[in-house]
Steps between C-alpha positions, in 0.01 A plus 500: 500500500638827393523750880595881492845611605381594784280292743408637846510131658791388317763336705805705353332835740746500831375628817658825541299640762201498746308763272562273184385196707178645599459623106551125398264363778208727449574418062528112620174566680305638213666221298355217697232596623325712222607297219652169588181447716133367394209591649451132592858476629519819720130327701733163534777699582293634797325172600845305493656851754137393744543156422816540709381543805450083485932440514461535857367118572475241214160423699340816390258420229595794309837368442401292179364822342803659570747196324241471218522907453875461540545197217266715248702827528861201469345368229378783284799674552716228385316415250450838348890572488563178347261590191572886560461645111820497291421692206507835250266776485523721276244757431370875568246657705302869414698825574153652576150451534219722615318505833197194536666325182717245568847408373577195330846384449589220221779265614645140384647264780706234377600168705838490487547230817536092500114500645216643430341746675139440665271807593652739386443890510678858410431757747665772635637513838321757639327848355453839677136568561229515352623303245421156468539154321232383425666167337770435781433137538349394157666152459631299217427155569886385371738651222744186426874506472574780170126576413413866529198649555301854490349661811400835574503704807239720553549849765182641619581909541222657661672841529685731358878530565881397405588150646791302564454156392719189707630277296267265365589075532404143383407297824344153585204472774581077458396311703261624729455856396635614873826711355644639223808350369706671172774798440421839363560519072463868408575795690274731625377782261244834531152519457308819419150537541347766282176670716145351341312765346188576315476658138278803494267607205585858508735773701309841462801806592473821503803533263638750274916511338759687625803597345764256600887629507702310280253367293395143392860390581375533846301201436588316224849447271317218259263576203408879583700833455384853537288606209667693241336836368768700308831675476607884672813678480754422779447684826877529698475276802316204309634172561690407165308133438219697416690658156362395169871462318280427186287867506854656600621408252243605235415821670817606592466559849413339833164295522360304754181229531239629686317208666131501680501479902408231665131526706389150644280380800707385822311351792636493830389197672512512886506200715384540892722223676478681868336236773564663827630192755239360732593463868833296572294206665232489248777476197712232673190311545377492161824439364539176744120412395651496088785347532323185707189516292491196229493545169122534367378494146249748603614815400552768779342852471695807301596741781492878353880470393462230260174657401692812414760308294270310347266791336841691424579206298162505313555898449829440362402206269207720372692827451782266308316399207411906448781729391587630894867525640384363869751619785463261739566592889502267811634578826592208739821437683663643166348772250387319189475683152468361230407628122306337240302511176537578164797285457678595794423144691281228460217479713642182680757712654275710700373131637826457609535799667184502684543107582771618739350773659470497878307686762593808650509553855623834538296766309656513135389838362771690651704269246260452227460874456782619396531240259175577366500905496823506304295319217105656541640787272516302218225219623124561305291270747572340877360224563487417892427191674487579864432259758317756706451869548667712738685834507807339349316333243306871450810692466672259194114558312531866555888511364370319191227746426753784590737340243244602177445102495168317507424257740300202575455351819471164602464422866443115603391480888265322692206700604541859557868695471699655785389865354189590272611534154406833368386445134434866434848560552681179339238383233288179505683233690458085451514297788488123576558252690757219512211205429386670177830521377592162545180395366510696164210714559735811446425519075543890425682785659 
């Protein structure tokens, strides 16, 4: 079987010190316990541990249960390193996927060993949550010495995010299905989920084109230019690219090519990523309720974050297929901008970039803004998509409408907002909640 260079629970790693130990005893851990493990082996595990109160006395009836527990776990385990798999896989599995879809990887394993190999599964060791596999212990009956075969391994990613896969290996559950037995294959690789989204029909703006300094080069260097209207005489000061050599020559004197400027629609897109923290207990208790809470097919309810990402995604998808340069700004632990449309970047990039935004604890406008005013000069239409309203929240609207730019507001919050929003002053507002977002029953803006 073909293993990494490098392999946590190799032999070749020396114990160097009491931090390193601890490292390889907590990986060792996860190791056995998560992966090596069944379900059915981890509830023998336990009975054989209370079985063992019976080595006091030979006379205690519990005894037997206790050697028979004791010769199943001898057994199995002997049994299931003698036919451990010895074999090739070769394959690939998705660089991305998008959020409720799941990822299927295509692989070939390959018996390479004297005997065959009974039971048999590829699985990965373990996987960050919430992602799951779904296929972990889908058996092949037995793959005989040199035959290959096909399998797939399917990821269920339920949310949005960038993941580190662990590396993914061919293991036995022979004979009694109590551990797994096999080496990791192929090394770990990344997974990207792209946020789910729904299309819209329609994206009504208030837009209008602005002159944009520098032109179409701002936006584009394939298949447009500048439009061409004529020829002037040279003005001193004139950069020289501009010179017709071919008029010059003709006329006798200096003449330049007078070109058309550029006026196009830009559209700011604003993303609302601030979640003030809940009370210290409160978050440590949730996040010790997630990370013990199994896996369920039932999908959990969008909280206002991913609610917000989501509909910026839809806003983005719908404004790409027009002939909008979208500036795309998200504050979380780091400011993201991001520019795209008419040929600047495919719409699949600003997946990627919103895939790996994260909430913001501390209130972002204070970074956001600046970011944003240097660029309202030359921006036609905001679009905002705040979480909430509140005087921070007020004050970006009112910069935008200072700027000479449009704006349209999009707040997302359950029931009513921290402060009234005062349409007379800001324009007609949209507001929804997480639930109709996730359930597509946002269709026009």
């Amino acid at each position: 079987m073909h293993v990494s260079e490098y392999d946590p629970y190799s032999s070749k790693i020396r114990k160097k010190d009491s931090f390193t130990n601890r490292l390889l005893l907590v990986r060792m851990h996860k190791h056995y316990w998560y992966y090596r493990m069944t379900y059915p082996g981890k509830i023998l595990l336990f009975g054989f541990f209370l079985s063992g109160i019976g080595t006091i006395s030979v006379s205690v009836p519990i005894y037997n249960l206790f050697s028979v527990l004791m010769a199943l776990i001898l057994v199995d385990g002997i049994a299931s390193w003698i036919f451990r798999p010895r074999c090739d896989l070769k394959g690939d599995f998705p660089a991305q996927t998008t959020a409720g879809q799941p990822a299927v990887g295509h692989f070939t394993v390959t018996n390479r060993g004297w005997l065959p190999i009974y039971d048999m599964a590829v699985a990965f060791r373990w996987l960050e949550r919430p992602l799951s596999q779904a296929d972990r212990d889908d058996t092949l009956g037995c793959l005989s010495r040199g035959e290959s075969v096909d399998v797939t391994v399917t990821i269920d990613a339920p949310q949005r995010g960038f993941y580190a896969l662990p590396k993914l290996g061919v293991h036995t559950l022979f004979p009694f299905h109590l551990n797994r037995s096999g080496n990791a294959a192929l090394p770990g690789k990344s997974l990207l989920v792209l946020p789910a989204f729904h299309q819209l029909t329609s994206v009504d703006l208030p837009v209008g084109s602005k002159f944009q300094p520098g032109g179409i080069a701002l936006t584009s260097n394939v298949g447009e230019s500048p439009e061409y209207i004529g020829n002037r005489e040279y003005v001193p000061g004139e950069p020289a690219r501009r010179l017709d050599f071919r008029s010059w020559a003709r006329l006798g004197k200096p003449v330049v090519r007078e070109y058309q400027e550029e006026y196009y629609c830009r559209i700011a897109l604003i993303l609302d990523t601030y979640m003030p923290p809940e009370p210290w207990l409160i978050e440590k208790l949730k996040s010790i309720g997630e990370r013990y809470q199994p896996i369920s097919s039932v999908k959990p309810p969008m909280n206002v974050l991913e609610a917000g990402i989501s509909l910026t995604a839809s806003i983005a998808d719908a404004l790409s297929r027009g002939e909008y340069l979208i500036d795309l700004f998200a504050a979380g632990p780091e400011l993201y901008v991001f520019r795209a449309g008419r040929h600047t970047a495919h719409f699949d990039n600003v997946l990627e970039i919103l895939s790996c935004v994260d909430r913001c604890l501390d209130d972002p406008f204070e970074t956001i803004g600046p970011a944003v005013f240097e660029e309202l000069s030359n921006v036609s239409t905001a679009v905002c998509i705040f979480l909430d309203w509140d005087e921070q929240r007020e004050q970006m609207a009112r910069a935008v409408l200072d700027s000479g730019s449009s704006l349209k507001t999009i707040i997302i919050h359950e029931g009513e907002t921290t402060l009234p929003y005062n349409a007379d002053e800001f324009g007609p507002a949209y507001q929804f909640t997480p639930d109709e977002i996730a359930k597509g029953k946002v269709e026009s803006l």
